[in-house]
C-alpha positions as CSV (number, residue, x, y, z in Angstrom):
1,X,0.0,0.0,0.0
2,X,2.9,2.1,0.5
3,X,4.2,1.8,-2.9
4,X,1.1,2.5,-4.2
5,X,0.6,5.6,-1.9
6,X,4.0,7.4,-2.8
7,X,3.7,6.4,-6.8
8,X,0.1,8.0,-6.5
9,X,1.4,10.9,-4.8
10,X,4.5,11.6,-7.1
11,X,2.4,11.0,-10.4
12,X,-0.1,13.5,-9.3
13,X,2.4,16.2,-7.5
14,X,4.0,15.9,-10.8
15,X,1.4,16.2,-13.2
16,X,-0.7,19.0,-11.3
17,X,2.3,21.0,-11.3
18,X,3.1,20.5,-15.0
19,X,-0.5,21.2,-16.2
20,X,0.0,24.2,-13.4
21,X,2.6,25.6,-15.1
22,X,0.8,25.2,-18.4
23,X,-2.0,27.3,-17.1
24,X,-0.5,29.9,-15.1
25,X,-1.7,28.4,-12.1
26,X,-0.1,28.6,-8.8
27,X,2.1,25.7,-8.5
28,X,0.6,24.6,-4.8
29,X,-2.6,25.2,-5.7
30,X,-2.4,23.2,-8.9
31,X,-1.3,20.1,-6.7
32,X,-3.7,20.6,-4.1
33,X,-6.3,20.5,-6.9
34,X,-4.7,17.1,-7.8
35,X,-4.6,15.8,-4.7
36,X,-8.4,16.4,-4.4
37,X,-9.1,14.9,-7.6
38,X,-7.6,11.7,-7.4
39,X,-8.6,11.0,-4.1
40,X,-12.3,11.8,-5.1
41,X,-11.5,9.2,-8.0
42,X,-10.4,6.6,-5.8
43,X,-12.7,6.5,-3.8
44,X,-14.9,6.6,-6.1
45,X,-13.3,3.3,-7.2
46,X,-13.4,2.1,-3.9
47,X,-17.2,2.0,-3.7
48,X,-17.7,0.4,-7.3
49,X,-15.4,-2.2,-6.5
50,X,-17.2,-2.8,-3.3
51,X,-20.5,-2.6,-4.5
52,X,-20.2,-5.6,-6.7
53,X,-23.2,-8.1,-6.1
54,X,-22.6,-12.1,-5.5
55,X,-23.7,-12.6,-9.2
56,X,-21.3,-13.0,-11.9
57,X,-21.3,-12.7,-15.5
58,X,-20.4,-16.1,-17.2
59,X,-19.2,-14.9,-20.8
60,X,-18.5,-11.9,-22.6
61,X,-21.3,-12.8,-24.7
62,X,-24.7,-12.4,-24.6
63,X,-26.3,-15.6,-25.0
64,X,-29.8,-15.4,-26.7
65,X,-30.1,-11.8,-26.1
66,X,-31.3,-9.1,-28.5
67,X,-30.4,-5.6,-28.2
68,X,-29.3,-6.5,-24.9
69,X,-32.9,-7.8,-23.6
70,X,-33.3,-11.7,-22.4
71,X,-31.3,-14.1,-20.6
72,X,-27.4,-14.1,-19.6
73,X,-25.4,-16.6,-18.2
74,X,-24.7,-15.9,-14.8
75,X,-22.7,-17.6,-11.8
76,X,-21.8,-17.3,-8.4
77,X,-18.7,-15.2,-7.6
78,X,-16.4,-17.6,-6.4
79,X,-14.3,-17.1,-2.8
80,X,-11.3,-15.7,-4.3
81,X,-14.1,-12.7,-6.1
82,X,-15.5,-12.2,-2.7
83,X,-12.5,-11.6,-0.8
84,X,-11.4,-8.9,-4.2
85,X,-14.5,-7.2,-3.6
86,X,-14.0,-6.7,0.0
87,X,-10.1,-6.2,0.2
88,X,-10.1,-3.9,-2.9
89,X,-12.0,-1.2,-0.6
90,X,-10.5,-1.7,2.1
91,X,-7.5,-0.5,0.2
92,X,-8.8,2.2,-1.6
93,X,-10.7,4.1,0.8
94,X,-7.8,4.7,3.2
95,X,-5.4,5.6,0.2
96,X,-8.3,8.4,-1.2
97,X,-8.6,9.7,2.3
98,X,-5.4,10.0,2.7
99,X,-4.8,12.0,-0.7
100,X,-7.7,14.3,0.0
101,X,-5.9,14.6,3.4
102,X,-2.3,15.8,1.5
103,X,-4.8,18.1,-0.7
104,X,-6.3,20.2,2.5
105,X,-2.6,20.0,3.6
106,X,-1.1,21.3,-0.1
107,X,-4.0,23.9,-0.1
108,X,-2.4,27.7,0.0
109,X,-6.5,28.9,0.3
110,X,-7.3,27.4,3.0
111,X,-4.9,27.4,6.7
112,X,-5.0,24.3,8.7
113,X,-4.0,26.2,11.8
């Protein structure tokens, strides 16, 4: 989770800043913006992937379906799925937290103190 965290972190401190730059921005402000952004998107992400139902699709096919009407093939998620859908979030949500947390931080607008 660590590697994920600082890899997140130095692709969006860099990436703000450039697109900063290429506005005029101010450079903190710009990466505070990021910061805000991703960690919206992850979590986001984080409650998609945890909002998965027990249900499964079988194929990437529609099987006797027209214009996406009728039946599909469906399963059960097997263990392995379940324990995705539940460790994914539990991943996520701690890492966009924590990047909205670095964007408050970043934030020349706004004093923490």
């Amino acid at each position: 989770m660590v590697k994920l965290f600082l890899v997140i972190s130095a692709l969006t401190i860099l990436l703000s800043a450039s697109f900063g730059l290429l506005v005029g921005a101010s450079i903190l402000r710009s990466i505070s913006i990021g910061f805000y952004l991703v960690g919206c998107f992850v979590l986001i992400g984080a409650f998609f992937f945890g909002n998965r139902g027990p249900v499964r699709s079988q194929g990437d096919e529609d099987v006797g379906s027209i214009l996406g009407l009728g039946s599909r093939r469906l399963r059960w998620a097997t263990r392995e799925e379940h324990e995705e859908a539940v460790n994914a979030p539990a991943v996520l949500l701690p890492l966009g937290v924590v990047l909205i947390l670095l964007g408050i931080a970043w934030d020349p607008m706004h004093s923490l103190f």
